[in-house]
Backbone of each chain as ProteinMPNN parsed JSONL, in Angstrom:
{"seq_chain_A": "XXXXXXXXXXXXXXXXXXXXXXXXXXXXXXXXXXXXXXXXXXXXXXXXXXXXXXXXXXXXXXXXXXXXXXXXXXXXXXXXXXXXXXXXXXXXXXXXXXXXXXXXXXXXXXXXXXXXXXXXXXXXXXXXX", "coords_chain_A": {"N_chain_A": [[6.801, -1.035, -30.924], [9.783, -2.314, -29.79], [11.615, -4.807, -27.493], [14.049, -4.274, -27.583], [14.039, -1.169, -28.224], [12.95, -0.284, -25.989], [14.588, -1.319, -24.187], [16.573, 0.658, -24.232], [15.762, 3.133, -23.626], [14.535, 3.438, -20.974], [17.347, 2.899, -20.504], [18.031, 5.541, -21.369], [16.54, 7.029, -19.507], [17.53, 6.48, -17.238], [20.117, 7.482, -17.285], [19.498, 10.32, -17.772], [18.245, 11.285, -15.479], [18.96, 12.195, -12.452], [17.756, 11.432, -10.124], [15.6, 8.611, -10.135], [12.668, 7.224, -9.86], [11.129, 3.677, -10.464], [8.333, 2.624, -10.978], [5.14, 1.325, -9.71], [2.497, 2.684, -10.808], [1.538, 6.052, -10.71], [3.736, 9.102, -8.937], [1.172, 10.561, -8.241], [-1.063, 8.614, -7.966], [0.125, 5.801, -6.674], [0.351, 2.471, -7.414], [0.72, 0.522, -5.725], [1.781, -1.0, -2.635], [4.37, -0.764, -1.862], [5.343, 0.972, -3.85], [3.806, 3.496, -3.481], [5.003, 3.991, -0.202], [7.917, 4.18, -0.986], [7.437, 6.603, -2.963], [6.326, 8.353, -0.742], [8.288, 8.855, 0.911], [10.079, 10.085, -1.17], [9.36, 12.248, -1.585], [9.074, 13.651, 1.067], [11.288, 14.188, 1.059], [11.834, 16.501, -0.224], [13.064, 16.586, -2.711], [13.325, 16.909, -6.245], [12.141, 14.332, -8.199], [12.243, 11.844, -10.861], [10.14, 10.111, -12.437], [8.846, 6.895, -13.213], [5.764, 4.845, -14.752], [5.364, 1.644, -14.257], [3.494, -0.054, -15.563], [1.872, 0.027, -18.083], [3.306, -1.263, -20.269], [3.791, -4.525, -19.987], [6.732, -4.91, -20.683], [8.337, -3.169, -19.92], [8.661, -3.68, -17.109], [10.012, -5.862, -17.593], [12.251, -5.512, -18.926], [13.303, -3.519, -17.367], [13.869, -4.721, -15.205], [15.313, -6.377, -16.619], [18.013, -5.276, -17.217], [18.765, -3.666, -14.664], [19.102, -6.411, -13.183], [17.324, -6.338, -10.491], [14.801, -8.133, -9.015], [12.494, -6.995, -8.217], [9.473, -4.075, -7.819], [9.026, -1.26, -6.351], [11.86, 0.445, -8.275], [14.824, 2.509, -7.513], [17.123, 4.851, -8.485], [20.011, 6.466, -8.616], [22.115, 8.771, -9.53], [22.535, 7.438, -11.616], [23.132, 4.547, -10.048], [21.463, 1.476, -9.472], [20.068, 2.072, -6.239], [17.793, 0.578, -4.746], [15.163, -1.103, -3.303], [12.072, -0.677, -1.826], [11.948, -1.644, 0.876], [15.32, -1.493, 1.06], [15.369, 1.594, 0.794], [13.709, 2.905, 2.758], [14.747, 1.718, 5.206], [17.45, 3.098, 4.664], [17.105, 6.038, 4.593], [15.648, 6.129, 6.869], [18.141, 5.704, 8.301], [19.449, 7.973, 7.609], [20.878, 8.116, 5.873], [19.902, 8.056, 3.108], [19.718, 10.524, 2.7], [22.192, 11.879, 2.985], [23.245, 10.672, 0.529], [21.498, 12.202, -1.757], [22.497, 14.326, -1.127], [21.34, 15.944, 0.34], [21.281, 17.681, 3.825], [20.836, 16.057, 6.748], [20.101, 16.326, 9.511], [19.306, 19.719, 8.613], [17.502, 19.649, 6.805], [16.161, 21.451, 5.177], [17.031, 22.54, 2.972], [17.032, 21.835, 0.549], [17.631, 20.759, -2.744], [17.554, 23.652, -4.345], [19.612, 24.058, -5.972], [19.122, 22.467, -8.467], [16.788, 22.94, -10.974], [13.322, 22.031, -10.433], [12.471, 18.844, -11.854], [9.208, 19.071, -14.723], [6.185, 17.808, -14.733], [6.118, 14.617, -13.356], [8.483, 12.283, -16.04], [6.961, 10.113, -17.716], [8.061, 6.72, -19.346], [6.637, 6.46, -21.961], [6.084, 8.743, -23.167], [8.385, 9.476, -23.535], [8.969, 7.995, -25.939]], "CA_chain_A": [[8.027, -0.764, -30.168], [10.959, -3.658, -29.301], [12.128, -4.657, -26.227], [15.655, -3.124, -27.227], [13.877, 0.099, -27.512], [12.335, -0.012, -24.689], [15.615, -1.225, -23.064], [16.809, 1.982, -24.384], [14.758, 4.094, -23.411], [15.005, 2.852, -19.555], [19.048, 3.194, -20.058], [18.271, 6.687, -21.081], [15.998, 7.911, -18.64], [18.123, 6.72, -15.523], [21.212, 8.198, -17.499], [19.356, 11.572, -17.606], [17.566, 11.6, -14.507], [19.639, 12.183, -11.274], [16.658, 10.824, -9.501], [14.612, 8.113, -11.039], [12.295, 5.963, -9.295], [10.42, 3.138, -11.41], [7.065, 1.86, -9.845], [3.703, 0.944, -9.961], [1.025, 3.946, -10.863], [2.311, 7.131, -10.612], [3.331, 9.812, -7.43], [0.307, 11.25, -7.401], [-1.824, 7.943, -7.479], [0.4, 4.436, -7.052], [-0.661, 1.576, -7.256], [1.04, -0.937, -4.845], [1.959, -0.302, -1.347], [5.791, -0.64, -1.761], [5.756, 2.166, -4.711], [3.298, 4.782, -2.155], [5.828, 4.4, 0.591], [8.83, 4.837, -1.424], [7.277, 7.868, -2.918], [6.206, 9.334, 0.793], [9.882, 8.94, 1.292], [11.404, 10.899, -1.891], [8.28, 13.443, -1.402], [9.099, 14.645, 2.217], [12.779, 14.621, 1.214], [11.394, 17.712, -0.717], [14.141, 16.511, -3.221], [12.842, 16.736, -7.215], [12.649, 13.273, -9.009], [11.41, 11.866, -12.066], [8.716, 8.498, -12.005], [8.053, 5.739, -14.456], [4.858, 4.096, -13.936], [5.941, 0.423, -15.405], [2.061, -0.89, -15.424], [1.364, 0.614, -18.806], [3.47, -2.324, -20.797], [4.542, -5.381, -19.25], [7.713, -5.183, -21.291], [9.254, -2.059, -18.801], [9.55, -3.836, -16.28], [10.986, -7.411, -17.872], [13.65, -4.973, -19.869], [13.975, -2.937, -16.065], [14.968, -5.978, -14.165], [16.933, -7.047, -16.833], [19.051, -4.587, -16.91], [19.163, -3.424, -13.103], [19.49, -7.471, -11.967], [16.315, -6.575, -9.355], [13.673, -8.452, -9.875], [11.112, -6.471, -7.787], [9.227, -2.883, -7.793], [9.697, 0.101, -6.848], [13.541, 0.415, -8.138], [15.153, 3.741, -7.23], [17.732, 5.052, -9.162], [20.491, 7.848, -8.075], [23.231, 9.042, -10.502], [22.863, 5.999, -12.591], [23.391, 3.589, -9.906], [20.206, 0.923, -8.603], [19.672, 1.789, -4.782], [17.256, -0.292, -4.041], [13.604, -1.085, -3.73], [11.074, 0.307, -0.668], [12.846, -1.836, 1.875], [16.375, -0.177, 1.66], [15.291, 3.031, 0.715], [13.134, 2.43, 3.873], [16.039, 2.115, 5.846], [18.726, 4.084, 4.539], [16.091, 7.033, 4.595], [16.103, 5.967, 8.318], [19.671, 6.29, 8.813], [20.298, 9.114, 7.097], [22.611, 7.843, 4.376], [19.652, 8.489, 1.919], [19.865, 11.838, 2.743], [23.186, 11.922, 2.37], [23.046, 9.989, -0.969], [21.022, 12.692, -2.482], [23.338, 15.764, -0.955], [20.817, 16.505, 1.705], [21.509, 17.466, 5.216], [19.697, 15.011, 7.442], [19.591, 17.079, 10.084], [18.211, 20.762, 8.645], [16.3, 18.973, 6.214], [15.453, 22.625, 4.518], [17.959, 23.14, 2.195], [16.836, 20.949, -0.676], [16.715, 21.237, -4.125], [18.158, 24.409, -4.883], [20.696, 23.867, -7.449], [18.403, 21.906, -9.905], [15.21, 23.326, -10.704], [12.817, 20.88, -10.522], [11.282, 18.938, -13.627], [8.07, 19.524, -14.393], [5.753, 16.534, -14.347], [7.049, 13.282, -13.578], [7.886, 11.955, -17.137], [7.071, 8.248, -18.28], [8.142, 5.987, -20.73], [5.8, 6.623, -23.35], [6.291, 9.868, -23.567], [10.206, 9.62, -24.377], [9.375, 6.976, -27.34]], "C_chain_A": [[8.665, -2.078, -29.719], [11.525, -3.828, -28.151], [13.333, -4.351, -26.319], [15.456, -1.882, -27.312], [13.045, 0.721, -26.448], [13.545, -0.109, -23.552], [16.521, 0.416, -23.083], [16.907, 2.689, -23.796], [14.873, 4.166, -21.996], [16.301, 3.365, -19.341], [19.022, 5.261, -20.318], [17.655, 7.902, -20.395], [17.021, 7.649, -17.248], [19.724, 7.54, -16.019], [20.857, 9.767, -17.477], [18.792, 12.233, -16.729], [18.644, 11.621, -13.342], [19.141, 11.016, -10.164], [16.174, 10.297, -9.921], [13.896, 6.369, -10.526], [11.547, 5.36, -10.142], [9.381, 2.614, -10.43], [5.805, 2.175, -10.676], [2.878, 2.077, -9.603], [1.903, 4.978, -10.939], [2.389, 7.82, -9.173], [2.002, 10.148, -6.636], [-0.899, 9.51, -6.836], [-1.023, 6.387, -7.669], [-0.442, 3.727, -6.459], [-0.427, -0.1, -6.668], [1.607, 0.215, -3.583], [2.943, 0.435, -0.955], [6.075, 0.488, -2.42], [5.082, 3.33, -4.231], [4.083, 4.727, -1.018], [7.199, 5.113, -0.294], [8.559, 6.221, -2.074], [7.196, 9.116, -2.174], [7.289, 9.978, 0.702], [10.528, 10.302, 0.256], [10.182, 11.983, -1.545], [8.834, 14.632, 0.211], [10.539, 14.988, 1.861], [12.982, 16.205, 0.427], [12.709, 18.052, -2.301], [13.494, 16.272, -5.313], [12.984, 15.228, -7.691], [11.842, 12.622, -9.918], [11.016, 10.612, -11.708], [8.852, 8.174, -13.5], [7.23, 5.17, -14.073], [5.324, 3.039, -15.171], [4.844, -0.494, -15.827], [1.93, -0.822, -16.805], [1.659, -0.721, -20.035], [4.34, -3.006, -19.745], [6.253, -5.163, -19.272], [9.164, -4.362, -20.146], [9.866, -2.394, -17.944], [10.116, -5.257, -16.318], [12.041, -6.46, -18.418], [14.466, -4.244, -18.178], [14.604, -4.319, -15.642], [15.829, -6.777, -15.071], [18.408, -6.953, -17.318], [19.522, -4.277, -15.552], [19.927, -4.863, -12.045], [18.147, -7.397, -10.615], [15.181, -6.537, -9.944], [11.901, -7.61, -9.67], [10.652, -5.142, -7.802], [8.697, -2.41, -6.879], [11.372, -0.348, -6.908], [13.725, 2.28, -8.419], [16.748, 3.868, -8.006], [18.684, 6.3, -9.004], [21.96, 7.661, -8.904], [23.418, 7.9, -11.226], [22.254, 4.753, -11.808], [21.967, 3.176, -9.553], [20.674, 1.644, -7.235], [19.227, 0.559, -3.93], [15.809, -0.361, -4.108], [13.131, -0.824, -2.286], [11.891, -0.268, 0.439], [14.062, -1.384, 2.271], [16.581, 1.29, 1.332], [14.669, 3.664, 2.012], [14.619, 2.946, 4.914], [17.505, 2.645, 5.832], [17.84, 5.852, 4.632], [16.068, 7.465, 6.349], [17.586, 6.192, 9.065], [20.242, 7.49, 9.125], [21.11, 8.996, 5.912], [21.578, 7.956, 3.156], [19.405, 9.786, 1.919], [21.54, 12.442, 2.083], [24.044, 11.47, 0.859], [22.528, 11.103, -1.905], [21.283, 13.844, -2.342], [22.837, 16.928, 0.063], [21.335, 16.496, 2.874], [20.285, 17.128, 6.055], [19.214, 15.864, 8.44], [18.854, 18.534, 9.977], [17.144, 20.385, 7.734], [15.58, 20.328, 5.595], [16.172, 22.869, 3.203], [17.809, 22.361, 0.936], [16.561, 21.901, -1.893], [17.129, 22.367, -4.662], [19.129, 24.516, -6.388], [20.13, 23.411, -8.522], [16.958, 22.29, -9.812], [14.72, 21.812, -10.87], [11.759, 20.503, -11.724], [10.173, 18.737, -13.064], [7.304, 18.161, -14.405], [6.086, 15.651, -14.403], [6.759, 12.778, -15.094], [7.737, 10.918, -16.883], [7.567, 7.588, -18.944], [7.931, 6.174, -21.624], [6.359, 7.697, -23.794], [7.706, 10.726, -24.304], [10.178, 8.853, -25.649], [8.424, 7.223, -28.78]], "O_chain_A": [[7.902, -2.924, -29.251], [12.038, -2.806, -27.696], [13.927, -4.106, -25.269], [16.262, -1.14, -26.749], [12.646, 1.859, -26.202], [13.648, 0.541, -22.511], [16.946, 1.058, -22.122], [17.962, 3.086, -23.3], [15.451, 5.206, -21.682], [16.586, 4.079, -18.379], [19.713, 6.072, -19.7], [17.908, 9.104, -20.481], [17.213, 8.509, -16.389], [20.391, 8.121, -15.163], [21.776, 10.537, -17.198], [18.661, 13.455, -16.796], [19.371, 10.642, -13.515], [19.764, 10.121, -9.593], [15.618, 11.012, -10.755], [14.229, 5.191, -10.653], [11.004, 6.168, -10.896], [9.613, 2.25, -9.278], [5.521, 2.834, -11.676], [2.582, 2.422, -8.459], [3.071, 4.747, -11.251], [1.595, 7.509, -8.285], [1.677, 10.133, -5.449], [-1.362, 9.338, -5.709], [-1.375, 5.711, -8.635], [-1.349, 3.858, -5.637], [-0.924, -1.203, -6.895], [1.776, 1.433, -3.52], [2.993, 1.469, -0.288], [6.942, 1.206, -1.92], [5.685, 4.369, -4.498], [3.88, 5.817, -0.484], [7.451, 6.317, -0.269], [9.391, 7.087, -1.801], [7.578, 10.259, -2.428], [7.461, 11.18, 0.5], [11.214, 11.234, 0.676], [10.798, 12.831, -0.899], [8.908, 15.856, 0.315], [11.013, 16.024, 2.327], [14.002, 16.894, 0.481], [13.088, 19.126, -2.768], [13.248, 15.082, -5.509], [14.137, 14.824, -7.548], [10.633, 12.819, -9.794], [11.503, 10.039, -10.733], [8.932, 8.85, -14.526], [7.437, 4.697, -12.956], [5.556, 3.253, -16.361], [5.102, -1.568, -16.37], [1.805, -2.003, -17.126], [0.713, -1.202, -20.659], [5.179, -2.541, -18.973], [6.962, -5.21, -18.267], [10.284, -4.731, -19.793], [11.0, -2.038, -17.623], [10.608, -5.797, -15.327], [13.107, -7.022, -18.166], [15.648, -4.353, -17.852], [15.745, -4.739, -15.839], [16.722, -7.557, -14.738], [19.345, -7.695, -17.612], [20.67, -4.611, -15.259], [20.648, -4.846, -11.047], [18.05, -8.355, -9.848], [14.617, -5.793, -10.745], [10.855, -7.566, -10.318], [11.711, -4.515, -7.8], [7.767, -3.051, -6.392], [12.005, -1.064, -6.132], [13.092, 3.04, -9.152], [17.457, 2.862, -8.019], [18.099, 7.344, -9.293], [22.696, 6.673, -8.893], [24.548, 7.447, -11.407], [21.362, 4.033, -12.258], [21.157, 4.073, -9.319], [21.896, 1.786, -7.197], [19.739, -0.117, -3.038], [15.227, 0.311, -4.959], [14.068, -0.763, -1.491], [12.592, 0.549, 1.036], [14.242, -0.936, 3.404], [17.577, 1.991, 1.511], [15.016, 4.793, 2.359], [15.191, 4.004, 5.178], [18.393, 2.617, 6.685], [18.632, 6.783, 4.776], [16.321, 8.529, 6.913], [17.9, 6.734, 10.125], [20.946, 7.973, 10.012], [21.808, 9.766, 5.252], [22.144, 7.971, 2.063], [18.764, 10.199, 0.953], [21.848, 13.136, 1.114], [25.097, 11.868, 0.362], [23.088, 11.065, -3.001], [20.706, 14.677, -3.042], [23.292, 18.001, 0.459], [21.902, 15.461, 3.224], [19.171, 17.652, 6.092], [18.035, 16.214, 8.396], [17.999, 18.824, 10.813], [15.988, 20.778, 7.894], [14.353, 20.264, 5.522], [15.565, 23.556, 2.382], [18.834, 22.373, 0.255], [15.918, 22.925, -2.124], [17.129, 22.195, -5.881], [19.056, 25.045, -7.497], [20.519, 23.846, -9.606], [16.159, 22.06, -8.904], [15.326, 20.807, -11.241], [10.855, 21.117, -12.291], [9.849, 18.444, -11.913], [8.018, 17.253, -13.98], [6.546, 15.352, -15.505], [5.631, 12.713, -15.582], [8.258, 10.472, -15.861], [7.554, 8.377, -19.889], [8.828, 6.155, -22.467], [7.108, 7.669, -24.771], [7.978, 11.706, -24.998], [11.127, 8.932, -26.429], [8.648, 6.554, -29.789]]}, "seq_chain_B": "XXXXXXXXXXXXXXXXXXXXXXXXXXXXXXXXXXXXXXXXXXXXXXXXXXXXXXXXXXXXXXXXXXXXXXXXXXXXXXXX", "coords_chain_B": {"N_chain_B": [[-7.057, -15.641, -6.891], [-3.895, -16.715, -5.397], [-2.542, -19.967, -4.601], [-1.828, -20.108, -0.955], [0.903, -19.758, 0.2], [3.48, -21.475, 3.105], [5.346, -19.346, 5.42], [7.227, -20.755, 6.847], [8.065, -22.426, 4.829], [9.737, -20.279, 2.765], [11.378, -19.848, 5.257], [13.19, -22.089, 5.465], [13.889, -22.509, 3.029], [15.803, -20.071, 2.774], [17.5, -20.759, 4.367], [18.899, -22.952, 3.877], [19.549, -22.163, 1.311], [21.194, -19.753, 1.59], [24.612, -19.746, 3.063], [25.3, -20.585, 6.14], [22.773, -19.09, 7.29], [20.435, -17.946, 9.218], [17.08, -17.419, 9.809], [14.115, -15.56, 9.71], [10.73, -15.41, 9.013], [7.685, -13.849, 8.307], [4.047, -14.173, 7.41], [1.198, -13.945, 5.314], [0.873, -15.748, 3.548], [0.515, -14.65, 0.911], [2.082, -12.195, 1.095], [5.418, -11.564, 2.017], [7.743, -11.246, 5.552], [11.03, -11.22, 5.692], [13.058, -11.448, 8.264], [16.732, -11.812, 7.542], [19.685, -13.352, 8.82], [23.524, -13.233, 7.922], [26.969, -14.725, 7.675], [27.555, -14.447, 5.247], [26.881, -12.073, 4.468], [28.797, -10.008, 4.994], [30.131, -7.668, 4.678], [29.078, -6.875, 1.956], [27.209, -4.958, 0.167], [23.823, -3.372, 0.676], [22.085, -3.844, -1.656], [23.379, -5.822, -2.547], [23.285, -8.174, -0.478], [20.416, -8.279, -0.787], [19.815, -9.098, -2.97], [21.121, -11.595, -2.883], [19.026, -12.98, -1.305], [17.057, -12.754, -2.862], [17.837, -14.295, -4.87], [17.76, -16.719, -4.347], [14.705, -17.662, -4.755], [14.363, -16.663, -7.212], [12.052, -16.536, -10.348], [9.751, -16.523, -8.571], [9.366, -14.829, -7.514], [6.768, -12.695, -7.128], [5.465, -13.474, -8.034], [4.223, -16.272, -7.625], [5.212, -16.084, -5.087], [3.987, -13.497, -3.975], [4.634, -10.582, -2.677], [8.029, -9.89, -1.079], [9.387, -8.443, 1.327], [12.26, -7.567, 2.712], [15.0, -7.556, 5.581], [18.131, -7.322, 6.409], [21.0, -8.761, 8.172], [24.5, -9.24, 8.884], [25.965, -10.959, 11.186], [28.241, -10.942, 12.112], [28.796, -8.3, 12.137], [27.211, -7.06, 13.968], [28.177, -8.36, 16.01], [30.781, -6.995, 16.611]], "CA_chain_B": [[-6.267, -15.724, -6.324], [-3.377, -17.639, -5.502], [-2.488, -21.106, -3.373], [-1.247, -19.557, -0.616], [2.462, -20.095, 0.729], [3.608, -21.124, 3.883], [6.391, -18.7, 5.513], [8.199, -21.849, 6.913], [8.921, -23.028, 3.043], [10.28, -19.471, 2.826], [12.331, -20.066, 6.078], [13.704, -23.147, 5.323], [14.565, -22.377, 1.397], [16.54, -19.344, 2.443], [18.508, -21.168, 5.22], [19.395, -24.121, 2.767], [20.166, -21.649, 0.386], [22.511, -19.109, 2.058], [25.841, -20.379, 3.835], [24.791, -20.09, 7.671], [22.07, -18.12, 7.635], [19.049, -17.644, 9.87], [15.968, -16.152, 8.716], [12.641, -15.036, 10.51], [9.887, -15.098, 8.057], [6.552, -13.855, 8.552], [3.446, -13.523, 6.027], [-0.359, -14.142, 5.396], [0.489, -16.95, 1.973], [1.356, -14.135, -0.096], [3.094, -11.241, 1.327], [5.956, -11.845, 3.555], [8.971, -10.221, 5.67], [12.163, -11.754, 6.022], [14.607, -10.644, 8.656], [18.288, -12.827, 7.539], [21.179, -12.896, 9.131], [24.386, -14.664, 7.742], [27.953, -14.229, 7.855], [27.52, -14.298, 4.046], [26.608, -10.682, 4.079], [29.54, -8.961, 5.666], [31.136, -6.527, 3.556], [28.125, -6.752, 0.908], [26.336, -3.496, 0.263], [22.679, -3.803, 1.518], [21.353, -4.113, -2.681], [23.943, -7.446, -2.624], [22.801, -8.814, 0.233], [18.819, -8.315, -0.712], [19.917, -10.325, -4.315], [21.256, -13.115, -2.289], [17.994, -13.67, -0.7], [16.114, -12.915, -4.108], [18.129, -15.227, -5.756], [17.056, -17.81, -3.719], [13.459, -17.843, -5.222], [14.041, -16.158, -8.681], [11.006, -16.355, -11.05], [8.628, -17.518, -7.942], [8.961, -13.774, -6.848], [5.963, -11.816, -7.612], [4.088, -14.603, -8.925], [3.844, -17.224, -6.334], [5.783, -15.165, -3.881], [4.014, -12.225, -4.263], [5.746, -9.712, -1.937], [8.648, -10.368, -0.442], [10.011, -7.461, 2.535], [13.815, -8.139, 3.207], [16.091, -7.115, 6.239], [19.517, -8.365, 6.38], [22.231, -8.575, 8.969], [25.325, -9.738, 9.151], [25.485, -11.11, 12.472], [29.484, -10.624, 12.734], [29.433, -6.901, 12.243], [26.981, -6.677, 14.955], [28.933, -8.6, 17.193], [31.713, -5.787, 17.644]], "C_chain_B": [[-4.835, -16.898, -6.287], [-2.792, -18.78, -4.878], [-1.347, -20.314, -2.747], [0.016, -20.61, 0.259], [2.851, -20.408, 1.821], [5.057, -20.559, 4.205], [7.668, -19.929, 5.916], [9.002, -22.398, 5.988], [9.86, -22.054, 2.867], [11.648, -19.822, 3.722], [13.583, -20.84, 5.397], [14.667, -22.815, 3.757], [15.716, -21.463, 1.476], [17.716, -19.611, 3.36], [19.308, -22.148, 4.499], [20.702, -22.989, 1.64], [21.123, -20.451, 0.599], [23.563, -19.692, 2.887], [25.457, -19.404, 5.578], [24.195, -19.262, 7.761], [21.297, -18.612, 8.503], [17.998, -17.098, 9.615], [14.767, -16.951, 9.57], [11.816, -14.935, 9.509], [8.64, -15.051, 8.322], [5.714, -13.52, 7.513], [2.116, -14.168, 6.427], [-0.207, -15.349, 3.628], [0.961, -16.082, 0.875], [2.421, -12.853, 0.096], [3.864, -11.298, 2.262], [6.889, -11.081, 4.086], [9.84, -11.348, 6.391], [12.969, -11.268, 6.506], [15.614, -12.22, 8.477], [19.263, -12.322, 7.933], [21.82, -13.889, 8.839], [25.392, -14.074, 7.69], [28.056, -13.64, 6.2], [27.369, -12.775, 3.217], [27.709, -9.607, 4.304], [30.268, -8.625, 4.275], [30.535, -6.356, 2.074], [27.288, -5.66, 1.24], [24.933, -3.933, 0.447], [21.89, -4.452, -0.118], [22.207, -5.66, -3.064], [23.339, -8.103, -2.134], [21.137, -9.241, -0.11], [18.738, -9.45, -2.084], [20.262, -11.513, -3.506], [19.836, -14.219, -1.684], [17.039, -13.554, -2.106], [16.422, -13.927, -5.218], [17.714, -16.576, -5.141], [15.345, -18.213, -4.319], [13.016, -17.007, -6.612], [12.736, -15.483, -9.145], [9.69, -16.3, -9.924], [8.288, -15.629, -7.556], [8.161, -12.479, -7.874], [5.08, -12.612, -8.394], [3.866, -15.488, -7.973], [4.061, -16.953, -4.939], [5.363, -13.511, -4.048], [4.659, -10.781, -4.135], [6.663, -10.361, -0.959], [9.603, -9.653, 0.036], [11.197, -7.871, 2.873], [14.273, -7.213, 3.718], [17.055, -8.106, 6.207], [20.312, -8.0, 7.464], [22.819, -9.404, 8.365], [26.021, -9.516, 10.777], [27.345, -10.77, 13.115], [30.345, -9.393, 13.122], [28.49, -6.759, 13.527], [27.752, -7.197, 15.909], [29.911, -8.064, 18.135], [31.042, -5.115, 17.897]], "O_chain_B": [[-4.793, -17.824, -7.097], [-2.058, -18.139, -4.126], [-0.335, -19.909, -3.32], [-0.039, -21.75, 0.722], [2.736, -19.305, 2.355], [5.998, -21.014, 3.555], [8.777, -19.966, 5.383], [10.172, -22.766, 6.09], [10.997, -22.514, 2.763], [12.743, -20.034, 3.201], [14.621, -20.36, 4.942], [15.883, -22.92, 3.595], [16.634, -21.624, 0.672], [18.752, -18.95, 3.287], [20.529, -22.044, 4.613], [21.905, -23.017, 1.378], [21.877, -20.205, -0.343], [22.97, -20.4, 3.701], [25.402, -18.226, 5.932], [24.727, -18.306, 8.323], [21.385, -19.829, 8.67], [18.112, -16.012, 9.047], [14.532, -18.109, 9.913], [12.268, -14.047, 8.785], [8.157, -16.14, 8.632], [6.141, -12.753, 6.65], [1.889, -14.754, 7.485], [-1.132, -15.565, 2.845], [1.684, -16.535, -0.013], [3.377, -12.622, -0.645], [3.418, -11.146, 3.4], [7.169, -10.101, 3.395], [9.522, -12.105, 7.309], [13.788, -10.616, 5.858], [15.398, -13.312, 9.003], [19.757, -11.23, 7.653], [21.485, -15.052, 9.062], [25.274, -12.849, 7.641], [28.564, -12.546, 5.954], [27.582, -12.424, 2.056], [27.572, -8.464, 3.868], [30.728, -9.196, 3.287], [31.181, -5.863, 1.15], [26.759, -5.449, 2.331], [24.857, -5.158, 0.346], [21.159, -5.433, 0.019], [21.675, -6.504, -3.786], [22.639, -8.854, -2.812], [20.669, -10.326, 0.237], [17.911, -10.351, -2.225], [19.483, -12.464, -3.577], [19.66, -15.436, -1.629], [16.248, -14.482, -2.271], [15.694, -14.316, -6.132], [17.303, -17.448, -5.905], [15.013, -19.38, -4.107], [11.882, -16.752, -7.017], [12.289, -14.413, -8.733], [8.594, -16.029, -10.416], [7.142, -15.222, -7.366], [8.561, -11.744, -8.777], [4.191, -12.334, -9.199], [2.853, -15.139, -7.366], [3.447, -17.346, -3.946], [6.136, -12.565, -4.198], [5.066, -10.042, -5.032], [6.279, -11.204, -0.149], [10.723, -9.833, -0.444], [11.089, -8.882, 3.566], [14.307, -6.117, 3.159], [16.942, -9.321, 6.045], [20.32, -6.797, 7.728], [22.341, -10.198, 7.554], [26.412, -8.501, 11.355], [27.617, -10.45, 14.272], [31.403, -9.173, 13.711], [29.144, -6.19, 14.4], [28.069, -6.402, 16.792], [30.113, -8.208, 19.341], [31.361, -4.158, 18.602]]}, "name": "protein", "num_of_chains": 2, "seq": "XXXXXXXXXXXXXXXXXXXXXXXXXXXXXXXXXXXXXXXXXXXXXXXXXXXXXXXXXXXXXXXXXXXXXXXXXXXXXXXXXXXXXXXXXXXXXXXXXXXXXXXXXXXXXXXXXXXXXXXXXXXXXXXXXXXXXXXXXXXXXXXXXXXXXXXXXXXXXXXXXXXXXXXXXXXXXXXXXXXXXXXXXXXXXXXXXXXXXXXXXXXXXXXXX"}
């Protein structure tokens, strides 16, 4: 596999994902500190979203950052655009404005998720190529 | 492991290297947290502002700089 289809591959998971955080290990078990908080985070938001674990080849995350421009992981991903990595997901999470980013109401905080069923196991990389 | 860092180098590199900033940097050599404030930030969305300070230490981050925690102000919007 080439690092243009790997850059690919990257451009067409955040183009088909709504939600699409990239990080180290996966939801159920990461494997840095920054990519288990940011998961906490999209987890309680009770909001579906798809995972890349980028450990698997180096290449994921030299083609991620060099498309996104950020050099560090977790990168979060919402209708296309970067967000951000654990620090302002961190605090926009805190605000409220990543609630509002993802169409949630901050305050009932029940109403998630409805409209899109939710996919079924976070995919990966591999598994799209 | 790797020779660890002191946060002061941090300090110093990101005050040099932003137009009037300030910056708080705390860490153990490899993981640190940077609160910056500079005028440089106003009216930059929070993923601008966090490149300004990442551009400051490029390649070094995640290899010599292992982690590196960023808050940002801009010290002129707090002021109103």
């Amino acid at each position: 596999m080439s690092e243009s289809q790997i850059s690919d591959a990257i451009q067409a998971a955040i183009a088909e994902n709504p939600v699409i955080l990239f990080m180290k290990g996966t939801p159920d078990a990461p494997a840095c500190g920054f990519s288990a908080r940011t998961v906490a985070v999209l987890q309680s938001l009770d909001r579906p979203f798809a995972a890349v674990d980028i450990l698997p080849d180096p290449r994921i995350r030299q083609e991620l950052s060099a498309l996104s421009g950020w050099p560090t992981i977790p990168q979060l991903f919402v209708d296309g655009e970067l967000v951000g990595g654990c620090d302002i997901v961190m605090e926009m999470y805190q605000s409220g404005e990543l609630h509002e980013l993802l169409g949630l109401d901050a305050t009932a905080g029940e109403q998630a998720g409805e409209e899109e069923p939710a996919p079924g196991a976070p995919l990966t990389i591999e598994n799209r190529l | 492991m790797q020779v660890s860092v002191d946060p002061e180098e941090l300090k110093r590199r990101i005050e040099a290297g932003i137009p009037g900033s300030s910056a708080e940097v705390t860490g153990d050599g490899h993981h640190f947290q940077a609160v910056v404030a500079s005028p440089a930030f106003a009216g930059l969305s929070r993923i601008a502002q966090h490149r300004l300070v990442y551009d400051v230490f490029g390649a070094e981050l995640g290899d010599r700089i292992h982690a590196l925690s960023i808050k940002t102000t801009a010290p002129t919007e707090a002021a109103r």
